[in-house]
C-alpha positions in Angstrom: 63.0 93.0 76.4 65.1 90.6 74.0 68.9 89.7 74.5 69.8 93.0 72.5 68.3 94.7 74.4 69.4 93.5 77.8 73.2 93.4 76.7 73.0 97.3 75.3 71.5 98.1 78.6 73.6 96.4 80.9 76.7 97.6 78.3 75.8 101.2 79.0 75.5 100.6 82.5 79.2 99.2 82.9 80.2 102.0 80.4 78.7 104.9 83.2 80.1 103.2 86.1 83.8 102.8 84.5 83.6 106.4 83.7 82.4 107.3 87.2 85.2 105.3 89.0 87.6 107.0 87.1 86.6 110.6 88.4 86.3 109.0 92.1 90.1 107.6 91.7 91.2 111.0 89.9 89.6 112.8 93.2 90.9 110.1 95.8 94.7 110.5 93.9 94.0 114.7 93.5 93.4 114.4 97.6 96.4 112.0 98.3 98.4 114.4 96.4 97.6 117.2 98.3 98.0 115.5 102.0 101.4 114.7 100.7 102.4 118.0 99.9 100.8 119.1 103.3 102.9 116.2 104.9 106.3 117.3 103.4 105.6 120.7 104.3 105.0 120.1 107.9 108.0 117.9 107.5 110.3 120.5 106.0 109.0 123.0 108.8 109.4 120.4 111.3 113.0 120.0 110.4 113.8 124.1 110.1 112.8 124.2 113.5 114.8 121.2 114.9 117.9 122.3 113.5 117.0 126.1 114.8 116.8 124.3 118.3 120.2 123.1 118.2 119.2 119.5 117.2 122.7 117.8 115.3 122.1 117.5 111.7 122.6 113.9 112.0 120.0 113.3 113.8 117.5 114.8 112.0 119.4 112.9 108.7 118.3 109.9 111.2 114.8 110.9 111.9 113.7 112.3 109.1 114.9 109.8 106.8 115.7 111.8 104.2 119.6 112.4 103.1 122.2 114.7 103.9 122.4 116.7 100.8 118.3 117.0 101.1 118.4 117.9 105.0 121.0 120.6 104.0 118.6 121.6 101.1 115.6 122.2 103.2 117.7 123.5 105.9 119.1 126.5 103.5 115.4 126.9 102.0 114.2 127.8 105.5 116.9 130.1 106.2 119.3 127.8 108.1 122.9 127.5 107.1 123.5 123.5 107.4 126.8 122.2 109.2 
């Protein structure tokens, strides 16, 4: 084969495997995505049921990381009047 030859073919090559690693990142983010959203649910959940236990809101402000306003916003999604 001459140099054209080799370059179109190697070109084509690069082209195919660009356009597969961009599906395999678009599947790895699609699957990060969801075990987030799985995460902040069992998080959410996680914090319903501390608070239901009697666990001060301050300390699940501490735990969970997340802020006041957002602690009383889950809590009231879930059912739970905040302090």
């Amino acid at each position: 084969m001459g140099q054209l030859d080799d370059a179109a073919k190697a070109f084509r090559a690069a082209d195919t495997a660009l356009t597969r690693a961009k599906e395999l990142a678009a599947q790895r983010i699609e699957a990060a995505r969801a075990a987030r959203i799985e995460a902040r649910d069992r998080l959410h959940a996680a914090i319903v049921a501390e608070a239901l236990a009697g666990v001060p809101q301050v300390d699940i402000i501490r735990r969970s990381g997340y802020s006041r306003d957002r602690v009383r916003t889950i809590l009231r999604a879930g059912g739970v009047e905040a302090e």
